[in-house]
GUMARZA-209043 format. One line per 8 residues: their letters; for each residue x, y, z of N, C-alpha, C. Coordinates in steps of 0.02 Angstrom, whole numbers, plus 50000, padded with zeros to 5 digits. Atoms other than C-alpha are relative to their C-alpha. Example, Ala and Ser with C-alpha at 12.3 -4.5 7.8 and 13.67 -1.06 7.14 Angstrom:
2
AS = 50045:49941:50000:50615:49775:50390:50045:50060:50000 | 49958:49941:49997:50684:49947:50357:49961:50055:50037
//
This chain:
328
XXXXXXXX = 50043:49940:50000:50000:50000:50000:50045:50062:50000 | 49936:49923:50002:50089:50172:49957:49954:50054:50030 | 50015:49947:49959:50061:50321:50035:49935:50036:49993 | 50074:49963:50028:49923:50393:49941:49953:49969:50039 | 50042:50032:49997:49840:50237:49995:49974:50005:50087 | 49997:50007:49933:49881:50232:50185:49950:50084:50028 | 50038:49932:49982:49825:50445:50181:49910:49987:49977 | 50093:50010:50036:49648:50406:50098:49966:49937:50067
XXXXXXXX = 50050:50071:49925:49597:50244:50232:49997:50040:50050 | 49971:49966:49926:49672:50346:50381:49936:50046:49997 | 50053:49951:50006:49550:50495:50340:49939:49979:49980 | 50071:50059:49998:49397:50369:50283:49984:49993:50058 | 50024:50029:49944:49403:50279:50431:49985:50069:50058 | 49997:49925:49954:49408:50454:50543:49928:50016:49983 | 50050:49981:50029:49272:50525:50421:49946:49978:50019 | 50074:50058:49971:49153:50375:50452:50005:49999:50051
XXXXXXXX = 49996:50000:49926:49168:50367:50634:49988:50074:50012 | 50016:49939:49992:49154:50546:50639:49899:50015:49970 | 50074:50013:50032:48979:50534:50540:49968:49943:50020 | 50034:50072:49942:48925:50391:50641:49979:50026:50079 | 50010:49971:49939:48945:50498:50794:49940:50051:50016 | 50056:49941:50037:48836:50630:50714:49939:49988:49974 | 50066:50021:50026:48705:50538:50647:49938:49981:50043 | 50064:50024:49961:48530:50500:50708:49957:50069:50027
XXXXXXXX = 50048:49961:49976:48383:50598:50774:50015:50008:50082 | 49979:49983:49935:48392:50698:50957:49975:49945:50029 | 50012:50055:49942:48363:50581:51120:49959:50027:50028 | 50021:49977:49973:48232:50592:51201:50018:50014:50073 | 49976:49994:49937:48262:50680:51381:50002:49942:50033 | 49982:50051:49949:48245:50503:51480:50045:49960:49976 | 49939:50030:50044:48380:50440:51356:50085:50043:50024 | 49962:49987:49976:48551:50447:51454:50041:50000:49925
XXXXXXXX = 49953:49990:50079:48698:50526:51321:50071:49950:50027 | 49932:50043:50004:48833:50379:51296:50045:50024:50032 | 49928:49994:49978:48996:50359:51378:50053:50003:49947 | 49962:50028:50044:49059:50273:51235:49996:50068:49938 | 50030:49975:50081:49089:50381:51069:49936:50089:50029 | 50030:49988:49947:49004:50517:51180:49929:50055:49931 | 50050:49990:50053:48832:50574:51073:49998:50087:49984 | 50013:49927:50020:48845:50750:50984:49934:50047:49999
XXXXXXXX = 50077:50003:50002:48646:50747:51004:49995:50040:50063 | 49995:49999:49897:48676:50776:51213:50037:50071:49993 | 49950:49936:49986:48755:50955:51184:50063:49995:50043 | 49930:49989:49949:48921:50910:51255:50032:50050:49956 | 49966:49934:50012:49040:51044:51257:50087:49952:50010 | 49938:50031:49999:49223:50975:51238:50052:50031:50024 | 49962:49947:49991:49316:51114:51271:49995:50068:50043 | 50024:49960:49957:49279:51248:51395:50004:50062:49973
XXXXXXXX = 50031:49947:50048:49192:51400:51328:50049:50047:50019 | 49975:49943:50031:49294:51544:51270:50071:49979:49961 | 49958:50022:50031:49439:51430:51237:50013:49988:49942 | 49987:50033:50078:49515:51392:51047:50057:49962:49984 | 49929:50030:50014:49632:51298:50983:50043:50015:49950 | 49939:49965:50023:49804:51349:50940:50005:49956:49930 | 49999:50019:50039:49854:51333:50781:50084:49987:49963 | 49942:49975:50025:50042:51385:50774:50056:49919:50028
XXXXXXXX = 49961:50082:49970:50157:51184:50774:49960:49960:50002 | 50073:50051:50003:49985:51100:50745:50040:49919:50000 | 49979:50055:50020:50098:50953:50702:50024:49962:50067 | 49960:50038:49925:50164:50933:50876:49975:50028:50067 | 50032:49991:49915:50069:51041:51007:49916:50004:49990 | 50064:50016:50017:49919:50956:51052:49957:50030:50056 | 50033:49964:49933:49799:51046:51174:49956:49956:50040 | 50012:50060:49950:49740:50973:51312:49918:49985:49998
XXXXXXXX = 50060:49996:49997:49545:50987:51276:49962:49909:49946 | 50024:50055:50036:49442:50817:51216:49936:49985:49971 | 50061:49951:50041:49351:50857:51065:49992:49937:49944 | 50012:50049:50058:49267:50761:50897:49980:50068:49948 | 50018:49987:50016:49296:50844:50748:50079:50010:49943 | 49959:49992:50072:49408:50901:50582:50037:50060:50015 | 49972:49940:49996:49549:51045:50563:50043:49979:49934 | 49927:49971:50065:49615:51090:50384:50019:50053:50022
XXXXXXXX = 49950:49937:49985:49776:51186:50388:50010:50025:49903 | 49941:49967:50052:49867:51287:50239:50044:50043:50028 | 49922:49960:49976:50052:51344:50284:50031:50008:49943 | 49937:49983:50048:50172:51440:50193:50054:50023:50042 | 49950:50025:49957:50351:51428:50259:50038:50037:49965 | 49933:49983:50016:50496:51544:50205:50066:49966:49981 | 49930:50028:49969:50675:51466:50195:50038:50070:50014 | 49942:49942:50013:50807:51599:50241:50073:49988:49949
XXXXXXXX = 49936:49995:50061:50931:51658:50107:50071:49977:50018 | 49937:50042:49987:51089:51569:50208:49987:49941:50011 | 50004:50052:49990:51000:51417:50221:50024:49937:49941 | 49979:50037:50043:51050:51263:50126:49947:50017:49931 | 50049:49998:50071:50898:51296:49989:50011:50083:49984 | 49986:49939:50038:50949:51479:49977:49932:50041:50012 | 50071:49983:50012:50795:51547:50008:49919:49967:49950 | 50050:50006:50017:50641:51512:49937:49939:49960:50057
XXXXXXXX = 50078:50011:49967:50450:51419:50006:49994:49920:50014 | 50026:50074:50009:50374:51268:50056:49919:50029:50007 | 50073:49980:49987:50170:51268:50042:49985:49925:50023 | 50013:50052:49957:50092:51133:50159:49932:50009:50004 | 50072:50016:49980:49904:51082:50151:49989:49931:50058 | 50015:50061:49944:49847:50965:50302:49923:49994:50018 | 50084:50022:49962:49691:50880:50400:50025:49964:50044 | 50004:50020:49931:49676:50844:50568:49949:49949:50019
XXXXXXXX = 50077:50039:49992:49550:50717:50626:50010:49977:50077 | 50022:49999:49960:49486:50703:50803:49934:49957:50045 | 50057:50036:49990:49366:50570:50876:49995:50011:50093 | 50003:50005:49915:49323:50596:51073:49970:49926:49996 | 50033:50068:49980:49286:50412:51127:49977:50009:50063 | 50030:49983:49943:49241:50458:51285:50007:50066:50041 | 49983:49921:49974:49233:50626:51404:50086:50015:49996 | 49957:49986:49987:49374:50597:51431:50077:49983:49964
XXXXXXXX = 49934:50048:50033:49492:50502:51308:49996:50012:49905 | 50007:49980:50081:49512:50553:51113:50035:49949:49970 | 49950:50000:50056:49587:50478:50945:50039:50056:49981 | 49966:49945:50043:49698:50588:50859:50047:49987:49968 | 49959:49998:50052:49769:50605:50696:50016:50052:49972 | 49971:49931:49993:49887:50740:50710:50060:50018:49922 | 49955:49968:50039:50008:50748:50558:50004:49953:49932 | 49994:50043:50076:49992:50695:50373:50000:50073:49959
XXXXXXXX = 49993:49935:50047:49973:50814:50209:50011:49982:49949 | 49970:50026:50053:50040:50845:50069:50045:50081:49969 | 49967:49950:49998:50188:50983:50036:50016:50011:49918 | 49965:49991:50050:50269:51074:49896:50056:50044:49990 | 49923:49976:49961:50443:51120:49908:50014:50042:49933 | 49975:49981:50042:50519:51266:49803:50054:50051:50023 | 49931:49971:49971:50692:51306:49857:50037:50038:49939 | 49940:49945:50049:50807:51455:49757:50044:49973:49991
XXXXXXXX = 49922:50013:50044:50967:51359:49748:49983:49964:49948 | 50015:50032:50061:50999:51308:49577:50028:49952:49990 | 49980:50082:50031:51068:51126:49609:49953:49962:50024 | 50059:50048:49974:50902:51074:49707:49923:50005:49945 | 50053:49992:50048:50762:51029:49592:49926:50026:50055 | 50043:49978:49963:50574:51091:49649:49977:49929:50005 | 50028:50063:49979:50495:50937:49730:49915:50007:50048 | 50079:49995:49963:50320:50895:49811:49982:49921:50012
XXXXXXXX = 50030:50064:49979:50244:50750:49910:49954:49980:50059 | 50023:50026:49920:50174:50664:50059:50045:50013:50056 | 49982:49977:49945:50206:50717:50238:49979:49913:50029 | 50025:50057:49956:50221:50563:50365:49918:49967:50045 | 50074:49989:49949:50053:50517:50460:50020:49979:50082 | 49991:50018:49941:50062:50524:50639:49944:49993:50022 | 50087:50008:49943:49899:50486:50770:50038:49960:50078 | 49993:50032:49936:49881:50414:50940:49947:50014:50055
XXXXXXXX = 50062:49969:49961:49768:50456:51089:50031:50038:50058 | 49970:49964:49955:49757:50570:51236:49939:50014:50037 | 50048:50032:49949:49667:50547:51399:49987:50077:50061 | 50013:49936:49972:49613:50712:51520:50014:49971:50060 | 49963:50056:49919:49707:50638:51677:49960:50070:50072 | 50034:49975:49931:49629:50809:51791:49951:50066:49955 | 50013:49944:50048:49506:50918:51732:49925:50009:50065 | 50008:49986:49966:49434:51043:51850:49930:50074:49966
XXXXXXXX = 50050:49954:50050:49279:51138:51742:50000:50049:50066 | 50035:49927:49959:49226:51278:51897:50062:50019:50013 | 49946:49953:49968:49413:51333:51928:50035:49999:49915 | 49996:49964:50068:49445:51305:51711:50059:49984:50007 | 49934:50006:50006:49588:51199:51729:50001:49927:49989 | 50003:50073:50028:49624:51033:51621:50074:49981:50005 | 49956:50039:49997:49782:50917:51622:50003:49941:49968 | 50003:50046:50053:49814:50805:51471:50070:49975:49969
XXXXXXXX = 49932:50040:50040:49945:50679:51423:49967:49947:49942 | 50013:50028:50065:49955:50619:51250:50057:49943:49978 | 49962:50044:50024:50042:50481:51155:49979:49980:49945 | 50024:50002:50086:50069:50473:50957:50061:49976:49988 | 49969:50029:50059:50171:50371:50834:49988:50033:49929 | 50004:49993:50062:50235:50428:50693:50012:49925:49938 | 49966:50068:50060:50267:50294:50515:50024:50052:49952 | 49982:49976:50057:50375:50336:50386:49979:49989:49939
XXXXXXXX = 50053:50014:50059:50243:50341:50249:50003:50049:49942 | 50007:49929:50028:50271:50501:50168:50064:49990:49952 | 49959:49980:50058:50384:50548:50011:50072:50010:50017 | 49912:49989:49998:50567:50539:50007:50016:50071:49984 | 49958:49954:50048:50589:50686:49889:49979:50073:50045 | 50007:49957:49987:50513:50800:50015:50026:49968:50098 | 49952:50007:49927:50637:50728:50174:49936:49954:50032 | 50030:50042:49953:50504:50600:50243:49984:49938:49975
XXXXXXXX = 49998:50093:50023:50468:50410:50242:50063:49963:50018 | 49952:50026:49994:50642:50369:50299:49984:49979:50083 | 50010:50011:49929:50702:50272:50461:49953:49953:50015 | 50050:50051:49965:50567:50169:50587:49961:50046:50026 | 50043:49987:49958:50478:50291:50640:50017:50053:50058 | 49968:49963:49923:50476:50385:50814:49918:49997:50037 | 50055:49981:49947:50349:50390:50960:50003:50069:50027 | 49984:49921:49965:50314:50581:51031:49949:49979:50063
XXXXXXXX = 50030:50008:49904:50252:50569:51229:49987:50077:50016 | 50010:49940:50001:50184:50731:51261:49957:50014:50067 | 50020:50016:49940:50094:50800:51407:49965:50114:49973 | 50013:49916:49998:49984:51000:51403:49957:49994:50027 | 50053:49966:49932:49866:51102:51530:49980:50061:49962 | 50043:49919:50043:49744:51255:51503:49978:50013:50061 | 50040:49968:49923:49691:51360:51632:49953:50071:49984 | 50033:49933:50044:49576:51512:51602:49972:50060:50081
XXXXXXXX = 50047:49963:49974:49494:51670:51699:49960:50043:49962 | 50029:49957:50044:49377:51778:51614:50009:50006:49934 | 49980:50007:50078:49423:51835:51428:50081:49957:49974 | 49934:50010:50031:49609:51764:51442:50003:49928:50038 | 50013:50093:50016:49640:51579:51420:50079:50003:49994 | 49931:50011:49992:49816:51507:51456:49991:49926:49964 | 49969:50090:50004:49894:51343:51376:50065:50002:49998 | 49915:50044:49999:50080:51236:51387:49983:49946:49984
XXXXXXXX = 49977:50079:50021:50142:51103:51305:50065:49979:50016 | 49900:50014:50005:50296:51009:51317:49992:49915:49984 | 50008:50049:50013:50346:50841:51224:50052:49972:49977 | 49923:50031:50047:50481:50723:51137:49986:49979:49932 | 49975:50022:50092:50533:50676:50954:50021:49929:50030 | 49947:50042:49978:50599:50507:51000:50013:49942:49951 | 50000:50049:50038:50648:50397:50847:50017:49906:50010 | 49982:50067:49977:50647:50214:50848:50080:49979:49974
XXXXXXXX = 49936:50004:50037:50808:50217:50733:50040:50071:50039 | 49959:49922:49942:50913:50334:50865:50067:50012:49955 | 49924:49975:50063:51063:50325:50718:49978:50046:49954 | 50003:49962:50040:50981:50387:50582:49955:50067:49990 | 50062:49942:50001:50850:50523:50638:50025:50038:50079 | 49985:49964:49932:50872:50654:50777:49969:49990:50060 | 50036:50001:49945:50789:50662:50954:49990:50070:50013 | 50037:49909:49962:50708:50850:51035:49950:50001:50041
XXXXXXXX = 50047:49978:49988:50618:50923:51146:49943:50037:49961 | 50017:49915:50029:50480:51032:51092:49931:50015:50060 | 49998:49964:49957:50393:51157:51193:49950:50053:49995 | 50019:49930:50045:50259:51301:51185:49954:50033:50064 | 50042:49972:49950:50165:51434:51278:49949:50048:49970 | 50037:49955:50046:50013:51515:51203:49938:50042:50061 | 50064:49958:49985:49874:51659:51255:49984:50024:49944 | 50044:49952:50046:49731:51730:51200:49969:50031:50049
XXXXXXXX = 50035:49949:49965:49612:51859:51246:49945:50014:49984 | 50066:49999:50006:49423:51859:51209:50011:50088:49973 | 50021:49903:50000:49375:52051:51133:49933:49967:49964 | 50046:49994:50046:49201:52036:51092:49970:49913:50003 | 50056:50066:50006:49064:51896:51022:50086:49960:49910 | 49957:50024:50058:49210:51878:50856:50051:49996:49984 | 49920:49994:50010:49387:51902:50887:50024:49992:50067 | 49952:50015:49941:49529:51823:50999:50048:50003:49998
XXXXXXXX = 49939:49972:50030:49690:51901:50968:50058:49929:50047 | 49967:50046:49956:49831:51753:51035:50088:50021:49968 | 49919:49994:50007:50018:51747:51062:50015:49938:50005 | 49981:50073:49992:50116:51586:51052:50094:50016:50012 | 49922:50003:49995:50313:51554:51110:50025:49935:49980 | 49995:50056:50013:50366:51380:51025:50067:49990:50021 | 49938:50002:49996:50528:51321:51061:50029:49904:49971 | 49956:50059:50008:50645:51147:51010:50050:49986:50010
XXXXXXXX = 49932:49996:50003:50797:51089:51048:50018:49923:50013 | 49978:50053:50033:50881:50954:50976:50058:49954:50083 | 49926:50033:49943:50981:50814:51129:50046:49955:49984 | 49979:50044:50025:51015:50695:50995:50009:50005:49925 | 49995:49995:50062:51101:50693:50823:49998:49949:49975 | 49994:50068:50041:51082:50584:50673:50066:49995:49980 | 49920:50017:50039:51209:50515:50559:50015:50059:49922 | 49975:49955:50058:51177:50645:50416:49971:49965:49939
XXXXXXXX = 50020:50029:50052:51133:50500:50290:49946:50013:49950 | 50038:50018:50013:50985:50541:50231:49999:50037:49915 | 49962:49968:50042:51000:50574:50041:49952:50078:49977 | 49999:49938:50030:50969:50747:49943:50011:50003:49930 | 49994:50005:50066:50933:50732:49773:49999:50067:49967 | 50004:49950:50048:50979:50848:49652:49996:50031:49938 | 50037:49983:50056:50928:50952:49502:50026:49935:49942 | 49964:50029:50057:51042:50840:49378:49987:49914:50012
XXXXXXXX = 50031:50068:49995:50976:50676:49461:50045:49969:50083 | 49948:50011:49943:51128:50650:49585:49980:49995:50058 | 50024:49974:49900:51078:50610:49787:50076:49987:50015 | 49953:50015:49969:51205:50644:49886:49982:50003:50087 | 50024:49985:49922:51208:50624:50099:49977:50071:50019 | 50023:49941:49958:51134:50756:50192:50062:50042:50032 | 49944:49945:49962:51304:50810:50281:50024:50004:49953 | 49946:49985:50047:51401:50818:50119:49975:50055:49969
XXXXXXXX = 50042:49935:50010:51264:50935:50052:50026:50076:50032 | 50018:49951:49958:51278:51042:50196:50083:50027:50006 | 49922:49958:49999:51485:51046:50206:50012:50043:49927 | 49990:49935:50059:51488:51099:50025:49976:50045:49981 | 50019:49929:49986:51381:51230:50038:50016:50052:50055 | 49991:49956:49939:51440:51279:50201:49967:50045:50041 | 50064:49989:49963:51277:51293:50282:49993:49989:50090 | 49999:50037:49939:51317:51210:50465:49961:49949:49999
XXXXXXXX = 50059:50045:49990:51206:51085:50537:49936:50029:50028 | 50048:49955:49992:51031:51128:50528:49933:49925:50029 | 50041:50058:49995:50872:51018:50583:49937:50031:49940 | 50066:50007:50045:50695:51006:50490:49930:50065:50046 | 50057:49991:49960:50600:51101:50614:49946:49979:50029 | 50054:50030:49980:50416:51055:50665:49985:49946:49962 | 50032:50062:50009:50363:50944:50544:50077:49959:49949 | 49948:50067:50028:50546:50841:50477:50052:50021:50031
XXXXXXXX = 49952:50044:49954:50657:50751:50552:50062:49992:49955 | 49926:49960:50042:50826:50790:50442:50040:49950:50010 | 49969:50053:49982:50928:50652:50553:50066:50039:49983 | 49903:49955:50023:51085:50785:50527:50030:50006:50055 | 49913:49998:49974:51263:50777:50597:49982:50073:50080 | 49977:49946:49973:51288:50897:50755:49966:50037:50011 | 50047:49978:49946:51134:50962:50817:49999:50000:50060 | 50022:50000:49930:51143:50910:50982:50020:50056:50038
XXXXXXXX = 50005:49940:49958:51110:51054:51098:49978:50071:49954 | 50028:49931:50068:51038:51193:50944:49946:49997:50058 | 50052:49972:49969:50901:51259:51009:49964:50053:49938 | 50045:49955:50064:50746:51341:50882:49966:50022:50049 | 50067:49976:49952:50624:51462:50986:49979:50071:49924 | 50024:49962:50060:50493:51556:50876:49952:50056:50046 | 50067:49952:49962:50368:51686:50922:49923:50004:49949 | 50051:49993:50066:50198:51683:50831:49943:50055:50036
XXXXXXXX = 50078:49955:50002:50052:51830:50820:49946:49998:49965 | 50059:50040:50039:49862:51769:50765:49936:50022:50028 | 50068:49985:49973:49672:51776:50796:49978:49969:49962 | 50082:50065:50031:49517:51672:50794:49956:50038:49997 | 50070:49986:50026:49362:51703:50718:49960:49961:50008 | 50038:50065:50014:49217:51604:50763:49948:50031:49960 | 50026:49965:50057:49113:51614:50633:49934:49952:50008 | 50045:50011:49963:48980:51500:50709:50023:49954:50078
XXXXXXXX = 49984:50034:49952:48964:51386:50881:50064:49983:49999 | 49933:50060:50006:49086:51237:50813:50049:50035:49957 | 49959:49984:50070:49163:51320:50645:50050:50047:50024 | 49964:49948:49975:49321:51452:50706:50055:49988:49927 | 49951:49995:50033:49434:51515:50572:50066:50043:50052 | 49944:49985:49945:49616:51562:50648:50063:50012:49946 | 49938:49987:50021:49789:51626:50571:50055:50018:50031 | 49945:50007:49938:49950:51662:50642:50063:50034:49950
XXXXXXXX = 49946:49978:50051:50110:51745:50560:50065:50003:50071 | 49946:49999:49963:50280:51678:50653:50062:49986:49960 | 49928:49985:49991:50463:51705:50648:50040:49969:50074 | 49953:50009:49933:50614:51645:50752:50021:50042:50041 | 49959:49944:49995:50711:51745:50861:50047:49958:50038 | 49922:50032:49942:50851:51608:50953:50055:50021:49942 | 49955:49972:50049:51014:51632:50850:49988:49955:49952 | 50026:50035:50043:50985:51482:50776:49954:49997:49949
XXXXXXXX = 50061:49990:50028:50872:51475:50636:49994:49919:49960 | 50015:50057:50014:50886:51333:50542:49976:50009:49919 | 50042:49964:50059:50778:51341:50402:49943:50028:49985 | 50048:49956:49994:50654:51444:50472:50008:50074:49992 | 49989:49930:50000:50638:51620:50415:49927:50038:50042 | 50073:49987:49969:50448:51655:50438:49947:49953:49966 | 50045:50051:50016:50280:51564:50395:49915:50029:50021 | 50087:49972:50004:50094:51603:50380:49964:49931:50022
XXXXXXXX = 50012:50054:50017:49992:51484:50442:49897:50021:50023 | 50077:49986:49987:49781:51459:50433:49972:49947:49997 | 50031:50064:49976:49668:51333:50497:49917:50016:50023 | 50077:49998:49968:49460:51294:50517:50014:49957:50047 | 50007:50040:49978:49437:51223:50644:49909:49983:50024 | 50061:50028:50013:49267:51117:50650:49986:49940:50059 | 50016:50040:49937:49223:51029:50820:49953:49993:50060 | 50047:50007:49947:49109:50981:50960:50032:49959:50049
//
């Protein structure tokens, strides 16, 4: 089964279970609302009102709220002009999929896509493909609705399913163990995350923390202006191997790339895993500025425009990023 195939079931099976949850006529009041699969009929609320969900690292910070429902993204991604591609873009379409199985315990299928890479140097050809799929679940271990304070640890597997020509599909894999809280008073809503990269192949792919701190601020029935602080930092390097094909057909390793351009060692950022030489101890921290729109109950549109500022950059310059999000 190739990739196309594994992204199309993955999002089926989500889809239908999601429309299974949704279906049927209201209950009548002496009709208790399920544990199981918990019934969208029963007005549950998943998320504690005024709260939204962040949108800035979608790939890796998961918020602690346990919800059923869909989030397309579109990102556009800078490179900076000293980076190995010289400048130029990546454009990244995604879908999120979300099943609450119970109050308290979700599915989630946090990272698939499909990218298109168009880097300025003129020995890398323009390339486009599949992004890896990651999922897993995540359980509300304390959640305190009249003081507006939740506590959620998650656990997701990635597979290397995704396209070579756009740095993914290599390796075994990696598990991320993650763990985020929300706390709120009035119009301003707090969240943290913090989690690991941890590959099953510890030679050929890197290891990281990653890291984030976001607010928002209610103004109004239609706008929530939010800040986000992301951060990463690499504790484990790969071997460099992973190849780099170029315009004339040629792959060569990933560190040989990078010495003859004389780029340093750089990682992949949020969503790839690079597996390059001499990371250990880099450190990426970004800052992002955004706002949600709900545009009804469940439906919230949201955008975000971030930049780095550690010295490091990597191959982050800046990045736009926008997301519906669609949930109950």
């Amino acid at each position: 089964m190739n990739a196309i195939d594994r992204w199309v079931r993955f999002l089926g099976v989500g889809g239908l279970l999601l429309l299974g949850v949704a279906a049927g006529s209201p209950p009548s009041s002496a009709e208790p609302c399920a544990r199981w699969f918990p019934d969208l009929r029963c007005e549950r609320q998943g998320r504690f009102e005024g709260f939204h969900k962040p949108i800035v690292a979608f790939a890796l910070f998961e918020d602690p709220f346990i919800t059923t429902g869909i989030s397309p993204y579109y990102a556009w991604h800078e490179f900076p002009g000293r980076s190995a591609f010289q400048g130029g873009e990546i454009h990244d379409v995604s879908l999120q999929v979300r099943i609450a199985v119970t109050d308290r315990l979700a599915f989630i299928a946090t990272k698939d896509g499909y990218t298109w890479n168009r880097p300025d140097n003129p020995l890398l050809d323009d390339t486009q493909g599949w992004l890896n799929l990651a999922g897993g679940f995540k359980y509300a271990a304390f959640v305190d609705e009249e003081r507006r304070i939740i506590v959620t640890p998650a656990l997701r597997f990635e597979v290397p399913s995704g396209s070579k020509d756009t740095f993914q599909g290599h390796s075994d894999g990696m598990v991320l163990p993650s763990v985020s809280g929300a706390w709120g008073r009035g119009p301003l809503h707090l969240m943290a995350g913090l989690g690991m990269q941890i590959p099953f192949d510890q030679g050929e792919q890197s290891t990281s923390f990653f890291y984030h701190l976001y607010a928002d601020y209610t103004l109004g029935r239609w706008f929530a202006p939010f800040v986000q602080l992301s951060g990463l930092t690499w504790v484990t390097s790969g071997d460099g191997s992973i190849p780099v094909r170029l315009k004339n057909g040629v792959e060569l390793p990933l560190s040989t790339v990078q010495d003859v351009l004389g780029t340093g060692r750089f990682e992949g950022a949020d969503l790839m895993n690079l597996g390059s030489e001499g990371v250990s101890g880099l450190d990426l921290f970004t800052w992002a500025l955004g706002g949600h729109i709900p545009l009804t109950e469940h439906v919230t549109f949201s955008a975000a425009y971030e930049r780095p500022f550690s010295h490091h950059k990597g191959i982050f310059k800046q990045r736009v990023t926008t997301g519906l999000t669609i949930e109950y």
